[in-house]
mmCIF file as Biopython writes it, N, C-alpha, C and O atoms, coordinates in Angstrom:
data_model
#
loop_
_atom_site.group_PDB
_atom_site.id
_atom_site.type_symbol
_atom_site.label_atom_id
_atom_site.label_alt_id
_atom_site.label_comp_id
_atom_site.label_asym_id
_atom_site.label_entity_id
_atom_site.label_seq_id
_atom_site.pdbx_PDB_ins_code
_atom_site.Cartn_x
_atom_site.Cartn_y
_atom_site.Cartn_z
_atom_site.occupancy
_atom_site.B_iso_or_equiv
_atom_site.auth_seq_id
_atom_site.auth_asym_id
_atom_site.pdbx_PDB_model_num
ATOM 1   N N  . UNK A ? 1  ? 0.843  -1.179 0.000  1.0 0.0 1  A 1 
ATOM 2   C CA . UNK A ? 1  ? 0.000  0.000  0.000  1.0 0.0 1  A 1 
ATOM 3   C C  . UNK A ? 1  ? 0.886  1.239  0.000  1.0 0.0 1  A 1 
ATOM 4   O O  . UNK A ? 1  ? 1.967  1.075  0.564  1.0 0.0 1  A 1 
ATOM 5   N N  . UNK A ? 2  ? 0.684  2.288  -0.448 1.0 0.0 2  A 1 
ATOM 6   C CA . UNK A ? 2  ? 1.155  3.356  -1.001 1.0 0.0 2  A 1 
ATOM 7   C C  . UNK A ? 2  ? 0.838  4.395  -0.002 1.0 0.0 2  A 1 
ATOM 8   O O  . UNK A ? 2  ? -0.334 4.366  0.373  1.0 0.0 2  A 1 
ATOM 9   N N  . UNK A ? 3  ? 1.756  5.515  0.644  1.0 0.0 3  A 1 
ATOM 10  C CA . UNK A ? 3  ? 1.079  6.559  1.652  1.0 0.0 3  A 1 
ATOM 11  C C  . UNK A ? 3  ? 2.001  7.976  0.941  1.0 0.0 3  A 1 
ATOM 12  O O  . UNK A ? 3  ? 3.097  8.077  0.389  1.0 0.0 3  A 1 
ATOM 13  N N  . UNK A ? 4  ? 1.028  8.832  1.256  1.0 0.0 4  A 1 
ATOM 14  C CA . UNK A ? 4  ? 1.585  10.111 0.626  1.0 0.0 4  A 1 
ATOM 15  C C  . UNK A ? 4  ? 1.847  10.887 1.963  1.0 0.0 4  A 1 
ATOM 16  O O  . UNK A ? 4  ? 0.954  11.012 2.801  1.0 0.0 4  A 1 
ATOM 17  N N  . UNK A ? 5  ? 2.970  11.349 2.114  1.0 0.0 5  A 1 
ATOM 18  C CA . UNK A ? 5  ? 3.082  12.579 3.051  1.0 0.0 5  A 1 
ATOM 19  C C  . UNK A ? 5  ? 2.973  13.792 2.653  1.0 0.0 5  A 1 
ATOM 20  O O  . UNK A ? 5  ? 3.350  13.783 1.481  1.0 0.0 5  A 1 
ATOM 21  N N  . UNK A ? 6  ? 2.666  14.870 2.959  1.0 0.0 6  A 1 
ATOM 22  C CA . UNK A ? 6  ? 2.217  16.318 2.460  1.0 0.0 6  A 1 
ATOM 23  C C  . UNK A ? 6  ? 3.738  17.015 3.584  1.0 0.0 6  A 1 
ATOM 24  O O  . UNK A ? 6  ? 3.553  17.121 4.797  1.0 0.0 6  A 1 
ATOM 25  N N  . UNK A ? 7  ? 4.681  17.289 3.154  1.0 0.0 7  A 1 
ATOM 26  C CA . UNK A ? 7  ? 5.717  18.067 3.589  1.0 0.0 7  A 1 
ATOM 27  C C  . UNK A ? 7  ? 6.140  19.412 3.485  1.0 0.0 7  A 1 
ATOM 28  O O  . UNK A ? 7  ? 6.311  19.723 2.307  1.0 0.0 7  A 1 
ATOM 29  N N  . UNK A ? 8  ? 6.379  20.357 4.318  1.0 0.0 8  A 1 
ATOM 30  C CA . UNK A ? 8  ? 6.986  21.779 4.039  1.0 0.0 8  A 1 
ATOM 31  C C  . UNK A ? 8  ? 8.061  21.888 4.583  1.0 0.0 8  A 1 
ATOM 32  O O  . UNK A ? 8  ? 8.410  21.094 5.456  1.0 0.0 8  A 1 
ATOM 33  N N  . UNK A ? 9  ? 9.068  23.238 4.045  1.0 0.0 9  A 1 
ATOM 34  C CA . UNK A ? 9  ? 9.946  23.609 5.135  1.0 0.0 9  A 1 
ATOM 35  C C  . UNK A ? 9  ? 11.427 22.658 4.777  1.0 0.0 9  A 1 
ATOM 36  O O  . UNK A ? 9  ? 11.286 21.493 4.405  1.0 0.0 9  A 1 
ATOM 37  N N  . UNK A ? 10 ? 12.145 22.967 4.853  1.0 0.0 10 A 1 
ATOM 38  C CA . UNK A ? 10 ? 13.777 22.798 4.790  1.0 0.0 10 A 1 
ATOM 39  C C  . UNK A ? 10 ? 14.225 22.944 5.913  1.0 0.0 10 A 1 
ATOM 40  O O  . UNK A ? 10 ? 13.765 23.721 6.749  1.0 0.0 10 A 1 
ATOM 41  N N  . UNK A ? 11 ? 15.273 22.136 6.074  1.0 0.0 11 A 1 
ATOM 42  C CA . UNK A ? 11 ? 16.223 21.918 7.109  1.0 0.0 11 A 1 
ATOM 43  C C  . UNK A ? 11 ? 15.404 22.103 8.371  1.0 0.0 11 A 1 
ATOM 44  O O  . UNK A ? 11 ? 14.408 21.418 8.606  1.0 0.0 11 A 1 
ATOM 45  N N  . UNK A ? 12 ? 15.940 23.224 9.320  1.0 0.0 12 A 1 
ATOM 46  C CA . UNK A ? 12 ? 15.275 22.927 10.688 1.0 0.0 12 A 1 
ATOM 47  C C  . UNK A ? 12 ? 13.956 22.864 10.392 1.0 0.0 12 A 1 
ATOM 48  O O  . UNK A ? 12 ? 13.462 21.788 10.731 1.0 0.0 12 A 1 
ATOM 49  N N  . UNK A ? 13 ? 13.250 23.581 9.912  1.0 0.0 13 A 1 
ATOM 50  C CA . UNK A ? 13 ? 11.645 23.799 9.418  1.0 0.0 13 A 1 
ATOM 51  C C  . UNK A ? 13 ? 11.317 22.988 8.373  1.0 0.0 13 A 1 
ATOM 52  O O  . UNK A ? 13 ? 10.615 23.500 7.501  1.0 0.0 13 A 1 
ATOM 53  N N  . UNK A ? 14 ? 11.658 21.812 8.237  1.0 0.0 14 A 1 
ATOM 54  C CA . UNK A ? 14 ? 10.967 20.534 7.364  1.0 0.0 14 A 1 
ATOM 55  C C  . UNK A ? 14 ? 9.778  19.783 8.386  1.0 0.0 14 A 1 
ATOM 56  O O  . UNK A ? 14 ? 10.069 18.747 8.985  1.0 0.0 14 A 1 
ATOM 57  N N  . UNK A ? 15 ? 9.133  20.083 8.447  1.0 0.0 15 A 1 
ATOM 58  C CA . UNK A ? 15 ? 7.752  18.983 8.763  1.0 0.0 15 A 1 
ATOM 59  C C  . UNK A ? 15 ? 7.246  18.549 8.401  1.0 0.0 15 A 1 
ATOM 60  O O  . UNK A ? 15 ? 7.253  18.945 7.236  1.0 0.0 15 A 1 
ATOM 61  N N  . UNK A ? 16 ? 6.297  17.458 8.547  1.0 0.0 16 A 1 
ATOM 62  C CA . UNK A ? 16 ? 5.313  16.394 8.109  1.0 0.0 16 A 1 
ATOM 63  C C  . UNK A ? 16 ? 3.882  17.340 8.516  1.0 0.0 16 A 1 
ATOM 64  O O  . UNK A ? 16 ? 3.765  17.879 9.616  1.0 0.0 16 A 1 
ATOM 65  N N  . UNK A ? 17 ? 2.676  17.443 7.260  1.0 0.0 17 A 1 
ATOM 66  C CA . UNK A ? 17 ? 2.051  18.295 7.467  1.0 0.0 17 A 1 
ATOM 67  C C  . UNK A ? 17 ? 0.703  17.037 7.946  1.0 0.0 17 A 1 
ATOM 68  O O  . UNK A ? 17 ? 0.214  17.161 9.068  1.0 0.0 17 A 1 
ATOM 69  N N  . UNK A ? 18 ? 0.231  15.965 7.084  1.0 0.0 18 A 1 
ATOM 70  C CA . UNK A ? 18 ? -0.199 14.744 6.790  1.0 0.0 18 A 1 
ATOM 71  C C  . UNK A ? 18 ? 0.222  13.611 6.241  1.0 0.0 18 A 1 
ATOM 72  O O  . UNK A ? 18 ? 0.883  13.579 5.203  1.0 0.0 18 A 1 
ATOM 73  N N  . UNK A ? 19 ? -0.171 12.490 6.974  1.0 0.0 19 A 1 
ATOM 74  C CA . UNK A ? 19 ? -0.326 11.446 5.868  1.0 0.0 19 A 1 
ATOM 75  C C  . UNK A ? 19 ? -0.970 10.750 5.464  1.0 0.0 19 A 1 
ATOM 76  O O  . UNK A ? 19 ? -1.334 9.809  6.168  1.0 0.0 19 A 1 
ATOM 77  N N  . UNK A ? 20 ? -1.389 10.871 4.221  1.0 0.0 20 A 1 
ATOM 78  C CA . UNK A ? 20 ? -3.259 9.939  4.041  1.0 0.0 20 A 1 
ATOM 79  C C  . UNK A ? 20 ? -2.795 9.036  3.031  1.0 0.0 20 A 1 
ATOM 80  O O  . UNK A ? 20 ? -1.668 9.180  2.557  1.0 0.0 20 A 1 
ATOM 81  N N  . UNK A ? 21 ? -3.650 8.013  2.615  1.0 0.0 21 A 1 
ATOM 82  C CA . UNK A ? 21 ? -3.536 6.752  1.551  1.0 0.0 21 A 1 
ATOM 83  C C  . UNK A ? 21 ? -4.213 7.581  0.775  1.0 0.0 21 A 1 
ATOM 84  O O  . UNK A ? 21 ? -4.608 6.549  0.232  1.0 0.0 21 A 1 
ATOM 85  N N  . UNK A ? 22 ? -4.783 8.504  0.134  1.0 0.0 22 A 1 
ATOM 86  C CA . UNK A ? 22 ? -5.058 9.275  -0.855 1.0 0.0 22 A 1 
ATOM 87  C C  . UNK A ? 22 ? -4.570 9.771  -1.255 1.0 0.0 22 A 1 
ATOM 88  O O  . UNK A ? 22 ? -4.191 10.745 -0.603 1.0 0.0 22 A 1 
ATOM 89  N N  . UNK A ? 23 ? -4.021 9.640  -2.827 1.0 0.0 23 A 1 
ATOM 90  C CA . UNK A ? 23 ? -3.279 10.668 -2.940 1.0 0.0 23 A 1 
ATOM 91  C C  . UNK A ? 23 ? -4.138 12.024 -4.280 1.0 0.0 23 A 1 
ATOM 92  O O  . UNK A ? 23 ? -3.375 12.636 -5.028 1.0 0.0 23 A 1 
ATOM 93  N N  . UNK A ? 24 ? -5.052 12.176 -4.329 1.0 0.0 24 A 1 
ATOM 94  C CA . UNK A ? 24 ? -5.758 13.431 -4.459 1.0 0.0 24 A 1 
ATOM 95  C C  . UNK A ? 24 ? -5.794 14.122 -3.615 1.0 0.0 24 A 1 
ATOM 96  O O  . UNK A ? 24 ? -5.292 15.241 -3.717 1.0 0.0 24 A 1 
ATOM 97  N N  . UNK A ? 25 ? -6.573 13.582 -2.156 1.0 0.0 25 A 1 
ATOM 98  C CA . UNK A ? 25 ? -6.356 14.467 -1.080 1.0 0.0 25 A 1 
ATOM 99  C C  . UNK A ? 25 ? -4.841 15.123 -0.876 1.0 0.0 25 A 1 
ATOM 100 O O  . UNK A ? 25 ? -4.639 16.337 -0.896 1.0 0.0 25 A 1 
ATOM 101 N N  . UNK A ? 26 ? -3.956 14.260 -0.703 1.0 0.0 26 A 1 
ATOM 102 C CA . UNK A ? 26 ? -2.452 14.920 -0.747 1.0 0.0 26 A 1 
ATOM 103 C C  . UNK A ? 26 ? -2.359 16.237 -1.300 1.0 0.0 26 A 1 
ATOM 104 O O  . UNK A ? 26 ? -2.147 17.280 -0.681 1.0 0.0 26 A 1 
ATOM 105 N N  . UNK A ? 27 ? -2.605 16.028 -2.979 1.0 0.0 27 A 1 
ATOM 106 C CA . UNK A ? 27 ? -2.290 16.874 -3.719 1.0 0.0 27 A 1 
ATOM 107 C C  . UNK A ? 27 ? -3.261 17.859 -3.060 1.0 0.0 27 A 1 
ATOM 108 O O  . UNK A ? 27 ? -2.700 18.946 -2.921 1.0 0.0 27 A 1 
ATOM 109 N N  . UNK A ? 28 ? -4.377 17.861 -2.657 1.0 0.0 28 A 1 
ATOM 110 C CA . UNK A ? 28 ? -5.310 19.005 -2.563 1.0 0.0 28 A 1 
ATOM 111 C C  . UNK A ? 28 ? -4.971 19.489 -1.593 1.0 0.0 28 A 1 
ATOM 112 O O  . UNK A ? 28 ? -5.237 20.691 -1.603 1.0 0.0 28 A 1 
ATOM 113 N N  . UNK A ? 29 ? -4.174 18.948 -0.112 1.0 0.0 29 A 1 
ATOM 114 C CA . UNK A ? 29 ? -3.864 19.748 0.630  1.0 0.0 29 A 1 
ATOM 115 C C  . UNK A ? 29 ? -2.686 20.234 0.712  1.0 0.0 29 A 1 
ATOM 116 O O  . UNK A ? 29 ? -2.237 20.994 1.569  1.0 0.0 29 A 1 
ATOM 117 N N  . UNK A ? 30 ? -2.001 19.627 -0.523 1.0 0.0 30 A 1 
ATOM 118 C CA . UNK A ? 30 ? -0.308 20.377 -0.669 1.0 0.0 30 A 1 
ATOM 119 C C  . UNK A ? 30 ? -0.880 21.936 -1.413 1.0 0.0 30 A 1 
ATOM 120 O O  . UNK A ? 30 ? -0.508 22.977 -0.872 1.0 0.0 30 A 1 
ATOM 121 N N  . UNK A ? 31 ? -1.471 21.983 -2.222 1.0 0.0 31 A 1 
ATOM 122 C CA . UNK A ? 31 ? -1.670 23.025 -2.928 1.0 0.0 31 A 1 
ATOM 123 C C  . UNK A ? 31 ? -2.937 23.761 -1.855 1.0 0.0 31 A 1 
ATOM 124 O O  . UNK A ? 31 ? -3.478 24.629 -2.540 1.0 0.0 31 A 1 
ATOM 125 N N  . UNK A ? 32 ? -3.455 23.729 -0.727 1.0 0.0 32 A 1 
ATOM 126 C CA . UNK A ? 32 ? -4.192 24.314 -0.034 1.0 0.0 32 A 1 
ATOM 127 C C  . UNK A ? 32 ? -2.803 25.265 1.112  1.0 0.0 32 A 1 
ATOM 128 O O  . UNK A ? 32 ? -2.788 26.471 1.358  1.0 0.0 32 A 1 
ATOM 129 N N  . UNK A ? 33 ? -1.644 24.034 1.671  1.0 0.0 33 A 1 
ATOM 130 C CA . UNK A ? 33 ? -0.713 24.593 2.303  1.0 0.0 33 A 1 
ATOM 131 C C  . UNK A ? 33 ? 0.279  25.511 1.598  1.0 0.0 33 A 1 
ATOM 132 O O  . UNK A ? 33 ? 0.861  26.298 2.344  1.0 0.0 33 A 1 
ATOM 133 N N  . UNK A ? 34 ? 0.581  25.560 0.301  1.0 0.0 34 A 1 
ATOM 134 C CA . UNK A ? 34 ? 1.756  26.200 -0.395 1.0 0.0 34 A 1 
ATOM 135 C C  . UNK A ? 34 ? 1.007  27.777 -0.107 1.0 0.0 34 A 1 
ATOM 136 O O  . UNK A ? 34 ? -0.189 28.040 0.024  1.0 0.0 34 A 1 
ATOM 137 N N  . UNK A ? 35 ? 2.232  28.702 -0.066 1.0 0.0 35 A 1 
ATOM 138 C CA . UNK A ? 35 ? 1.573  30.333 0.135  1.0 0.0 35 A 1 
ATOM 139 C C  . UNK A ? 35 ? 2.838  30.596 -0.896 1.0 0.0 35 A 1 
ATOM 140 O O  . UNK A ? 35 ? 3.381  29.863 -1.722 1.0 0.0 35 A 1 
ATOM 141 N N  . UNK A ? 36 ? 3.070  31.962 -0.486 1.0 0.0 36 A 1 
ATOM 142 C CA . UNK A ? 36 ? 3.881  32.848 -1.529 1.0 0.0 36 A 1 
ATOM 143 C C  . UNK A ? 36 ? 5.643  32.479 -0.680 1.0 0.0 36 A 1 
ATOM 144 O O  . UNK A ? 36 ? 6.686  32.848 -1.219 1.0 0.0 36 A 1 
ATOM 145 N N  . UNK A ? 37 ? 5.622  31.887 0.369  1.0 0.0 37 A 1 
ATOM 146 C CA . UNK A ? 37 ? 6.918  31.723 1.262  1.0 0.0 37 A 1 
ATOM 147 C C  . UNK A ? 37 ? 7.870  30.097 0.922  1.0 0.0 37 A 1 
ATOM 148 O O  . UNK A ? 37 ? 9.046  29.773 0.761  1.0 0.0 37 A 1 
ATOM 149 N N  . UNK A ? 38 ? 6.339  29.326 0.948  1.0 0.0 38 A 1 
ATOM 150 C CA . UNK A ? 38 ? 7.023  28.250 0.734  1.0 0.0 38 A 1 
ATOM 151 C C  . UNK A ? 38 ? 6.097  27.226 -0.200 1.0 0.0 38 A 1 
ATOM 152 O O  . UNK A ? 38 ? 4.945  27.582 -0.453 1.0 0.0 38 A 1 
ATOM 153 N N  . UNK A ? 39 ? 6.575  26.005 -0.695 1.0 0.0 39 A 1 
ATOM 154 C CA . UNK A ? 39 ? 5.793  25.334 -1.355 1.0 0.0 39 A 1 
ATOM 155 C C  . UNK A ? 39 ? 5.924  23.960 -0.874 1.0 0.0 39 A 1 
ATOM 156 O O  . UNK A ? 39 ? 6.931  23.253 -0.850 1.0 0.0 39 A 1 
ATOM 157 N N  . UNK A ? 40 ? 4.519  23.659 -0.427 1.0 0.0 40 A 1 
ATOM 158 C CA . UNK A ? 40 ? 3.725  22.144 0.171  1.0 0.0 40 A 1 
ATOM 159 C C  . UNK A ? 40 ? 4.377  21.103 -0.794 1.0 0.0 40 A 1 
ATOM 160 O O  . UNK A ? 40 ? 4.735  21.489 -1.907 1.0 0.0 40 A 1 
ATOM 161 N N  . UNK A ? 41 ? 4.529  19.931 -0.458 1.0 0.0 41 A 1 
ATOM 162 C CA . UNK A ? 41 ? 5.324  18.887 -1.638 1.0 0.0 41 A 1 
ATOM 163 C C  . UNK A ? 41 ? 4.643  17.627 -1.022 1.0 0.0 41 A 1 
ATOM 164 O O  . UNK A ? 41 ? 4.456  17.422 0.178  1.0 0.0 41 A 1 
ATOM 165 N N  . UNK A ? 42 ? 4.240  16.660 -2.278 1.0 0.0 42 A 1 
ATOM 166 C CA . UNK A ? 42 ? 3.562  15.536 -1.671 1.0 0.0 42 A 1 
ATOM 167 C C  . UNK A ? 42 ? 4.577  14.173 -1.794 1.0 0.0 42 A 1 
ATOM 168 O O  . UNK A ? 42 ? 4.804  13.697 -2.906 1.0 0.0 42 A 1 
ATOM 169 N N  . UNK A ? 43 ? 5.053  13.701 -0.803 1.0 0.0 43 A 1 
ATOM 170 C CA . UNK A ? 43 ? 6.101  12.560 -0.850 1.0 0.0 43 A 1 
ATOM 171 C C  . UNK A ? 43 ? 5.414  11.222 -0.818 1.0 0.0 43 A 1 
ATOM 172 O O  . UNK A ? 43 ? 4.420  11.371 -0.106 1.0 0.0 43 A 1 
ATOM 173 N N  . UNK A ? 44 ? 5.480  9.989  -1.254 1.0 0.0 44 A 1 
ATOM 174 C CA . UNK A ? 44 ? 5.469  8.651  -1.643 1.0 0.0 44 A 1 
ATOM 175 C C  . UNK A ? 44 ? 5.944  7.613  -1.241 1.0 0.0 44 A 1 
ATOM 176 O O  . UNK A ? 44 ? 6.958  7.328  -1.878 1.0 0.0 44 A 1 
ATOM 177 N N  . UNK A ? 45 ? 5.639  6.747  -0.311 1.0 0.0 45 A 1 
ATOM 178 C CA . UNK A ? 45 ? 6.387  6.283  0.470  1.0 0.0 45 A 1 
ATOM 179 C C  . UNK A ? 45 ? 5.308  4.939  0.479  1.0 0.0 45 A 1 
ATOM 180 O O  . UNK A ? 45 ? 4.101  4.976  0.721  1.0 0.0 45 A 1 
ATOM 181 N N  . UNK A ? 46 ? 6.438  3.333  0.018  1.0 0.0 46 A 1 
ATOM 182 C CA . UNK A ? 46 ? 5.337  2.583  0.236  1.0 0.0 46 A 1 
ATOM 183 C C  . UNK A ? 46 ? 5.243  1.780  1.646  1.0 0.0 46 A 1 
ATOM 184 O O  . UNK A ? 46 ? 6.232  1.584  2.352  1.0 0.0 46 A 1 
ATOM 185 N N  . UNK A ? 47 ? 4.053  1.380  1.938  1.0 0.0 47 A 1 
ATOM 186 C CA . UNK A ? 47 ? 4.016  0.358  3.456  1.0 0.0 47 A 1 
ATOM 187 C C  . UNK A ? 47 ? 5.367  -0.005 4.266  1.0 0.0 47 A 1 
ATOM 188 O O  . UNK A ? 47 ? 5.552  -0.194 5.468  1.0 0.0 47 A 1 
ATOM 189 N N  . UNK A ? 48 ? 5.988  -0.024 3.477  1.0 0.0 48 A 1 
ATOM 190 C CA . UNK A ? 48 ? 7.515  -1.088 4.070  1.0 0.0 48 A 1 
ATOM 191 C C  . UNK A ? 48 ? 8.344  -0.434 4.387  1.0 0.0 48 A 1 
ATOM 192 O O  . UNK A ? 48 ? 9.141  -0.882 5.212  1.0 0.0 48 A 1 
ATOM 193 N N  . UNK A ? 49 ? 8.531  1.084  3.797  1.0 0.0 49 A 1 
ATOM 194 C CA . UNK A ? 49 ? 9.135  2.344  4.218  1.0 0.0 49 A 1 
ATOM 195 C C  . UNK A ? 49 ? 8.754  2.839  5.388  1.0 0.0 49 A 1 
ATOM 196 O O  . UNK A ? 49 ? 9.508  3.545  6.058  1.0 0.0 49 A 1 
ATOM 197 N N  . UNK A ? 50 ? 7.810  2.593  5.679  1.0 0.0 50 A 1 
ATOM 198 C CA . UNK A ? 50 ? 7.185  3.613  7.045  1.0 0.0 50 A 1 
ATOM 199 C C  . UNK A ? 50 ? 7.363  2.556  7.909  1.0 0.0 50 A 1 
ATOM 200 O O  . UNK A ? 50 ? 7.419  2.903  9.089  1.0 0.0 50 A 1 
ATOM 201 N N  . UNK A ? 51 ? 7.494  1.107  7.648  1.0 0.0 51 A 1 
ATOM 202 C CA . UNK A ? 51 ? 7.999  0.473  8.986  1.0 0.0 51 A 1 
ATOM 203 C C  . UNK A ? 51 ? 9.156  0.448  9.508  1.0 0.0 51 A 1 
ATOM 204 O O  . UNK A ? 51 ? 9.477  0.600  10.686 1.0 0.0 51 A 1 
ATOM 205 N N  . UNK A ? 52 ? 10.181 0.123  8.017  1.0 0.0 52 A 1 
ATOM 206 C CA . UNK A ? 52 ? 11.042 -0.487 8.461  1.0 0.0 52 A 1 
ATOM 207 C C  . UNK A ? 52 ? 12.372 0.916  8.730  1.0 0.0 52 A 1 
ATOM 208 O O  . UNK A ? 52 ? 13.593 0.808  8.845  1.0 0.0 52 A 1 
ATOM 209 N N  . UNK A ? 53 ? 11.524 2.097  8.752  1.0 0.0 53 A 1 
ATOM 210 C CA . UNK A ? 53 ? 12.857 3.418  8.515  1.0 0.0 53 A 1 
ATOM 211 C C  . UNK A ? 53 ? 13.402 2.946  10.594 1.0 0.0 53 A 1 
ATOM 212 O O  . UNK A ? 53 ? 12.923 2.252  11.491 1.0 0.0 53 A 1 
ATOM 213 N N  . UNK A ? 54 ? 14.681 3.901  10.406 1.0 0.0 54 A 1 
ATOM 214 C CA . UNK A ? 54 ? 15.243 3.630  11.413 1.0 0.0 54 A 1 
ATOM 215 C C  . UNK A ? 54 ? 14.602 4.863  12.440 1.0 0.0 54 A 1 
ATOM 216 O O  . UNK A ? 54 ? 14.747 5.996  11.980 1.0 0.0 54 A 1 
ATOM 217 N N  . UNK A ? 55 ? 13.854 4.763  13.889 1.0 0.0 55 A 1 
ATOM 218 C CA . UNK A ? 55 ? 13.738 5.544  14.759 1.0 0.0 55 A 1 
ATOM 219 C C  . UNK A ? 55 ? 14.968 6.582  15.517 1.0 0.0 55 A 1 
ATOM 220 O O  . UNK A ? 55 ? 15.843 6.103  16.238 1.0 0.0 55 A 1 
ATOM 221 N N  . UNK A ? 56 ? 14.892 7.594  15.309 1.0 0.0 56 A 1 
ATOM 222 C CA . UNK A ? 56 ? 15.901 8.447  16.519 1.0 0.0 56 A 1 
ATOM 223 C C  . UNK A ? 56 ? 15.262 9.207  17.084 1.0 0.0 56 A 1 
ATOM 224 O O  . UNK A ? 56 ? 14.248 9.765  16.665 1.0 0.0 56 A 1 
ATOM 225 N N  . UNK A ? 57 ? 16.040 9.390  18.649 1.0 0.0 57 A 1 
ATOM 226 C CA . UNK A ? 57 ? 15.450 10.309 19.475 1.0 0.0 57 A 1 
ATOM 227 C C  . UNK A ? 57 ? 17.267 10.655 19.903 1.0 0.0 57 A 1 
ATOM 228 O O  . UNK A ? 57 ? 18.378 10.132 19.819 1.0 0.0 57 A 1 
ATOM 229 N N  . UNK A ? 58 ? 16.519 12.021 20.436 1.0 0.0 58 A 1 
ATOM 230 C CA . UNK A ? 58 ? 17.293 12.968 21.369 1.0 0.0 58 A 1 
ATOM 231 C C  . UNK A ? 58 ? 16.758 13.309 22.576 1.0 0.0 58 A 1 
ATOM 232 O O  . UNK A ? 58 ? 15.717 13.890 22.881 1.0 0.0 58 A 1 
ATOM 233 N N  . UNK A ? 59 ? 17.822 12.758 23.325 1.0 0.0 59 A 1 
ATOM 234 C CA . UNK A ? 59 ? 17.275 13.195 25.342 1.0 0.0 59 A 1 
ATOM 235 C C  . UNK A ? 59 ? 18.440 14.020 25.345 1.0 0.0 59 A 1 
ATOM 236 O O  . UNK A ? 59 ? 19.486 13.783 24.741 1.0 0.0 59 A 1 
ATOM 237 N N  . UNK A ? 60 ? 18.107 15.310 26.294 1.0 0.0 60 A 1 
ATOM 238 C CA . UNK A ? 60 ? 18.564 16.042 26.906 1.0 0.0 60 A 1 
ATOM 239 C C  . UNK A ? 60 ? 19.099 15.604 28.137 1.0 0.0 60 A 1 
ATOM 240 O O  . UNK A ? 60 ? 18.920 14.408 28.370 1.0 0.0 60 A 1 
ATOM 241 N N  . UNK A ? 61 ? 19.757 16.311 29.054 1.0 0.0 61 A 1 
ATOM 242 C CA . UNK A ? 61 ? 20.083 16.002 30.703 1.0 0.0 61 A 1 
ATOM 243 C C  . UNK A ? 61 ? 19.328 17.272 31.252 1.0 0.0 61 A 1 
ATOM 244 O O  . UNK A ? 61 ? 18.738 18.055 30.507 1.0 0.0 61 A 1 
ATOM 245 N N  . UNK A ? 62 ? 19.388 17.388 32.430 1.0 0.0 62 A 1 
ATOM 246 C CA . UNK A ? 62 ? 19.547 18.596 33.288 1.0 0.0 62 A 1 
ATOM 247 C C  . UNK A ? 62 ? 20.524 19.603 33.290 1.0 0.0 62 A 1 
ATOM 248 O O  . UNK A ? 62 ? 20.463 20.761 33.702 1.0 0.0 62 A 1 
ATOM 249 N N  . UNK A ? 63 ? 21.725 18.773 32.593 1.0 0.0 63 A 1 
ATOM 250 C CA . UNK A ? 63 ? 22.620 19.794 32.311 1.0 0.0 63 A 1 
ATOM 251 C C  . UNK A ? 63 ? 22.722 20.237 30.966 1.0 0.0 63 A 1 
ATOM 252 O O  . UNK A ? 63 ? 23.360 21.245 30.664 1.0 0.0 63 A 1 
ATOM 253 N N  . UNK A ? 64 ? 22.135 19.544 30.167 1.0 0.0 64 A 1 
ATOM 254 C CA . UNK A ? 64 ? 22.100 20.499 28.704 1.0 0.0 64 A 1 
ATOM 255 C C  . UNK A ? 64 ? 22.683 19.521 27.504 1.0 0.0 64 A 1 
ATOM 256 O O  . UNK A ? 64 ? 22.669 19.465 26.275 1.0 0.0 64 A 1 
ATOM 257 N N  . UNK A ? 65 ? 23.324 18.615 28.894 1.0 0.0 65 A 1 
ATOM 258 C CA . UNK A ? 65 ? 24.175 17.443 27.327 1.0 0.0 65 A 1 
ATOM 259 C C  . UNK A ? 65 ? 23.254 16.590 26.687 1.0 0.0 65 A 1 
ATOM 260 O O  . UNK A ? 65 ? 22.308 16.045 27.256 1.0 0.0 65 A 1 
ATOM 261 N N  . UNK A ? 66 ? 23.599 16.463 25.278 1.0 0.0 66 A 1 
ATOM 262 C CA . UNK A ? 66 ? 22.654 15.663 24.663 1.0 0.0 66 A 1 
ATOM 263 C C  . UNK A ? 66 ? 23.321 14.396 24.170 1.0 0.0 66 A 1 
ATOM 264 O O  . UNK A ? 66 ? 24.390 14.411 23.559 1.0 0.0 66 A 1 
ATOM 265 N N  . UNK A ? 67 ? 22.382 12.879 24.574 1.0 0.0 67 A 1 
ATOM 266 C CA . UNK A ? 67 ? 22.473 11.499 24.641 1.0 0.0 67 A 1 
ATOM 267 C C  . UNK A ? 67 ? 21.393 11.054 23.441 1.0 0.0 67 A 1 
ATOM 268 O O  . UNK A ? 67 ? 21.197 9.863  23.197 1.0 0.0 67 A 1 
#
């Protein structure tokens, strides 16, 4: 099965806006999110991608170091 993500934003400001198994809807809400600053992009990604990508996290301390 096939999933579309609706994405904006570069580098620090890249986010995930949605992700639906439609991909009309995609398109309709990439072109509902695009303004004059930035432009909405609909990405493609099948079933096996969204499982098998690798998880990361970042913990902080109390003191500021990051693990």
């Amino acid at each position: 099965m096939k999933y579309y993500a609706v994405t904006k934003g570069s580098y620090s400001d890249y986010h995930i806006i949605t992700i639906t198994a439609d991909h009309e809807k995609a398109v309709k809400l990439a072109e509902k999110f695009t303004d004059k600053w930035d432009t909405a992009e609909v990405e493609e990604y099948e079933e096996s991608d969204i499982l098998f990508r690798d998880l990361w996290y970042v913990c902080f301390s109390p003191q500021g170091d990051v693990t």
